[in-house]
C-alpha positions, 0 to 999 in steps of 0.5 A: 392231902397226903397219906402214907402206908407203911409197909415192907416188900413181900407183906400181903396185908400192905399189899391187900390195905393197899388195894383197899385204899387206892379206890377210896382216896382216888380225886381225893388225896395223894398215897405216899408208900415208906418201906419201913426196912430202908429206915432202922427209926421206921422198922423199930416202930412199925415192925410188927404192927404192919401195914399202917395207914396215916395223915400226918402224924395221925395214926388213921389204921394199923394191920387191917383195913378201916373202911370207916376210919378212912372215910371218916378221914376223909369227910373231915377233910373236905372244906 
């Protein structure tokens, strides 16, 4: 299982999701950081609504952390 934070260099709440997330999915799935400046299609579509959590094409979070989305996430994901 793979998830990727959206984020930006120099965004404290990326930084701040960041240090919320890692704890949580540790064992339990990869963390893929995607800077949304190297891509104009990213930064159009994530620009103001930083950080973003998601698994896929799904959308877990978006500006502040969700301890229940994530551990929802991550309870459905268990076989």
């Amino acid at each position: 299982m793979t998830l990727e934070l959206y984020t930006r260099v120099g965004c404290d709440l990326c930084e701040q999701m960041l240090e919320a997330v890692l704890p949580l999915i540790r064992g339990r799935a990869k963390l893929t950081l995607v800077d949304i400046d190297q891509d104009a299609d990213l930064r159009q579509r994530f620009d103001t609504r930083l950080p973003v959590l998601c698994a896929g094409e799904d959308e877990l979070m978006a500006g502040q952390f969700d301890r229940g989305a994530l551990i929802q996430w991550l309870v459905s994901q268990q076989v």
